[in-house]
C-alpha positions in Angstrom: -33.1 -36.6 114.3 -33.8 -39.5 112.4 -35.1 -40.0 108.9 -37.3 -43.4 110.1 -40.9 -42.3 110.4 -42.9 -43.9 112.9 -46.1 -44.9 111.9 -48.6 -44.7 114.9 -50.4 -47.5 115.9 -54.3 -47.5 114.5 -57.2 -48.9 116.9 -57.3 -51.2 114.1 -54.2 -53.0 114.0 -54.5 -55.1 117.1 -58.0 -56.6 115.7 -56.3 -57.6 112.4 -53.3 -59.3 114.0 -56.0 -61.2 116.0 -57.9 -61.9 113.0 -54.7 -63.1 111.3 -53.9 -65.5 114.3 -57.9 -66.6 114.3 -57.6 -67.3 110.4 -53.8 -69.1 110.8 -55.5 -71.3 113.3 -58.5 -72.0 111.1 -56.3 -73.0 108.0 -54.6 -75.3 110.2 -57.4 -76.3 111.8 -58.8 -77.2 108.7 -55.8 -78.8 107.3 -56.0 -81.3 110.2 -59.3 -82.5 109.8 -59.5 -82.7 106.0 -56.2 -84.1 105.9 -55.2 -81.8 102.9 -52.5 -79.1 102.3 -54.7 -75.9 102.2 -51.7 -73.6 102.1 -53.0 -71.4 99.5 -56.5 -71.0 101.5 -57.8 -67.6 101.4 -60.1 -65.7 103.6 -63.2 -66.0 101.3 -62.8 -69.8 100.5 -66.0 -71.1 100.8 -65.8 -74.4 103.4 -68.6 -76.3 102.1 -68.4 -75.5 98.2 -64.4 -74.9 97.8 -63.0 -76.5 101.1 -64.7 -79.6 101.2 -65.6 -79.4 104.4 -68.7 -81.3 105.5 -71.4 -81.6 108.3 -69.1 -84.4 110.0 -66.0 -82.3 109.5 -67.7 -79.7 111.6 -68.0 -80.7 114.8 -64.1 -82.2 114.7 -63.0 -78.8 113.0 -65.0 -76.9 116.3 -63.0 -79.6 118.4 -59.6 -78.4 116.9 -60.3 -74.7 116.6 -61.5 -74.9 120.8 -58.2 -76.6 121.4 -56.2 -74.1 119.0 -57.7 -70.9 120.2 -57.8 -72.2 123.6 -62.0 -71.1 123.7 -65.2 -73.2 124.6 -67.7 -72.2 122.0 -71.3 -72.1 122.5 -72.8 -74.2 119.7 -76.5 -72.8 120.5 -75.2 -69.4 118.9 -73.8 -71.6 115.9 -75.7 -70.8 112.6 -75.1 -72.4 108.8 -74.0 -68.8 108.0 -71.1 -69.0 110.3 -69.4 -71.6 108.1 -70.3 -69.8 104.9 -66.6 -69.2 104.2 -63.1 -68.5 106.5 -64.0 -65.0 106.9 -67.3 -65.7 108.4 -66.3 -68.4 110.6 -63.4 -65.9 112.0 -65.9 -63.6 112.5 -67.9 -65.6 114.8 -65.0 -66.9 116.6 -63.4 -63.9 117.4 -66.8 -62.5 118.5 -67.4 -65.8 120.8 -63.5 -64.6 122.0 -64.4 -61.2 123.1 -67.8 -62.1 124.3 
């Protein structure tokens, strides 16, 4: 018998390794289009205030993110609130993904 505990997988863990890769491909998204390391970007970096993200830097960062993510994203569902901070933006895209 061995001593290694197996710890079982939770309905959970596949959504936050999907998150993960969403908000991987959002940094480098971002990192592309702002031309900036943004290494140390967090999940609650706000893109307008913190980021310096702006309304130009939008429709290229959608651009990269389709490309990344391999997604068409319907802008009509796109609200200000989606690009409130890295979190929120992951949230929308990986709703748009499972939609």
């Amino acid at each position: 018998m061995s001593d290694t505990a197996v710890t079982p997988a939770t309905p959970e863990a596949p959504q936050d390794a999907r998150r993960d890769e969403v908000v991987t491909a959002i940094k480098a998204a971002l990192t592309q289009v702002l031309n900036q390391d943004l290494s140390g970007l967090d999940a609650e970096a706000r893109l307008f205030d913190q980021v310096g993200l702006d309304s130009s830097g939008v429709f290229e960062l959608l651009m990269e993110l389709e490309d990344r993510l391999s997604l068409e994203l319907d802008t009509d569902s796109l609200e200000m609130r989606h690009f409130e901070t890295v979190r929120s933006l992951a949230d929308f895209l990986l709703t748009e993904m499972s939609a």
